[in-house]
C-alpha positions in Angstrom: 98.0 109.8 107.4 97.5 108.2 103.9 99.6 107.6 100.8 100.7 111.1 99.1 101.5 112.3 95.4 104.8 110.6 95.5 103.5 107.1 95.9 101.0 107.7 92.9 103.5 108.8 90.9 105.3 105.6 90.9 102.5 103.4 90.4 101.7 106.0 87.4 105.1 105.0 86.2 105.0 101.1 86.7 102.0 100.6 85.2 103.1 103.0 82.3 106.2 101.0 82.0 105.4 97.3 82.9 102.7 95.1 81.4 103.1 92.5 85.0 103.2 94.6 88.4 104.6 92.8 91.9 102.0 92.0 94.1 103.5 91.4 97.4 101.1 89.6 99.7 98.9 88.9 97.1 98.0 92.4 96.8 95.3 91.7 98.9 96.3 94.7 101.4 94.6 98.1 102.0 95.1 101.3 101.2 93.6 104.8 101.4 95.9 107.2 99.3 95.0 110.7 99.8 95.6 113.5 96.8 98.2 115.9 97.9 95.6 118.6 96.9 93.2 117.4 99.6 95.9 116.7 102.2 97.3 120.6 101.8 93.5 121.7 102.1 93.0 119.8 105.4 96.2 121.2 107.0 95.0 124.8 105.9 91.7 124.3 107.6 93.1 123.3 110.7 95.3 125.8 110.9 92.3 128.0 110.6 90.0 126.7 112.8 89.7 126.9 116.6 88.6 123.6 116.8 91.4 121.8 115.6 94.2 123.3 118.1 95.2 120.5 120.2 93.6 117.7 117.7 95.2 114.6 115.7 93.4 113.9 112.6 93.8 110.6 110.0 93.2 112.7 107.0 93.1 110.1 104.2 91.2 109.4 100.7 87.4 108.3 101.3 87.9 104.8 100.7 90.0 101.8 101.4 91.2 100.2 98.3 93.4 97.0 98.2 96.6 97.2 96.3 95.1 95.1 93.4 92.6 97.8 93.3 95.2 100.9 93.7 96.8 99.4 90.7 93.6 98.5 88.4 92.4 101.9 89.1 96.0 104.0 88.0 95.9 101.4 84.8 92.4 102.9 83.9 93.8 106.1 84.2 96.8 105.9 81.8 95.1 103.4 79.6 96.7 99.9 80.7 96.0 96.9 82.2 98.4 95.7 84.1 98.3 92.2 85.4 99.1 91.4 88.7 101.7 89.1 89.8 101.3 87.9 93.6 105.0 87.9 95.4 105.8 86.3 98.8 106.0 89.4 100.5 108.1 88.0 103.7 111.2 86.2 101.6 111.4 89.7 99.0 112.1 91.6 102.2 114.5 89.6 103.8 116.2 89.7 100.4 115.9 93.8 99.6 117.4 93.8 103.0 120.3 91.9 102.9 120.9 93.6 99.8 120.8 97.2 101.1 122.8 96.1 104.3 125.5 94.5 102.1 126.0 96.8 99.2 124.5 99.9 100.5 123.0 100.3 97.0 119.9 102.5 96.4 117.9 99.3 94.8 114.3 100.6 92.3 112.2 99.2 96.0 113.4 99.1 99.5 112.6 95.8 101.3 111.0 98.8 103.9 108.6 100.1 100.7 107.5 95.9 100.9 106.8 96.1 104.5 104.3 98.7 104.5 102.4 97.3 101.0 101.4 94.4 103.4 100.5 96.7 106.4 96.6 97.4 106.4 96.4 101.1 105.9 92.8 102.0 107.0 91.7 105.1 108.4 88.4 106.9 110.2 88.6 110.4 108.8 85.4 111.2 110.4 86.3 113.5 112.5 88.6 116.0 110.0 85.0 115.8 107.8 83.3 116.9 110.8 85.7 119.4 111.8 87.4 120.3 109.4 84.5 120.1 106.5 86.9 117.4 104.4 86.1 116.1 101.5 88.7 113.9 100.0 88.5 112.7 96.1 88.3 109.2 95.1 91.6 107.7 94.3 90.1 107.0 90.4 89.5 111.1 90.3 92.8 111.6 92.0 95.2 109.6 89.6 93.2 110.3 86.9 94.0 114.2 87.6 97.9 113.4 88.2 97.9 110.6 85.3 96.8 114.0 82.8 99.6 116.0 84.5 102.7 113.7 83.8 101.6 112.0 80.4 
């Protein structure tokens, strides 16, 4: 589990694009994005190792990180500070969705997207380091490495 290279790239591009970034829920939520890298790594190894068959693992960054924080850090990495703007989380959903359900438009967010910004996204990856000798990067190190790649 955890948030993959897709999901930094579009923070990458908000807060390359846009001075103010949505906050929904305040931005209060956590996080643990993982680098794709690191996620790729952990699949290899288990593949590899005996002790893995059968096994579930979270395989996720090494920290926790609230939205707020996400965003701060992918700023840093490109340069910006972007200022966060809190958003009622539960009216922009019901919105996004009557939207999609009506038009059937692909909208920039999906009231879904919203959803799982204000879902607590914390993970023990204890056991994939144990077993699987993981060592995730920080997010900072992460989107600092993918922030060099698409400038």
């Amino acid at each position: 589990t955890g948030s993959g290279s897709e999901s930094n790239d579009t923070v990458l591009r908000l807060v390359r694009r846009s001075p103010v970034v949505p906050m929904p829920g305040g931005g209060h939520n956590l996080q643990q994005p993982v680098h794709v890298g690191d996620l790729a790594q952990a699949i290899v190894v288990a593949l590899e190792r005996p002790i893995a068959i059968g096994r579930a693992y979270d395989v996720a960054g090494p920290d926790a990180l609230t939205f707020r924080q996400v965003v701060a850090q992918a700023g840093d990495a490109v340069g910006r500070r972007p200022r966060g703007l809190p958003l009622p989380a539960r009216p922009g959903i019901r919105g996004l969705g009557a939207v999609e359900r009506r038009t059937g438009r692909h909208l920039p967010i999906k009231a879904e997207q919203i959803e799982r910004l204000i879902e607590d996204k914390a993970f023990p990856i204890d056991d994939a380091r144990a077993d699987l000798d993981y060592t995730p990067r920080s997010f900072a190190t992460g989107i600092a490495a993918e922030a060099k790649l698409t400038s």
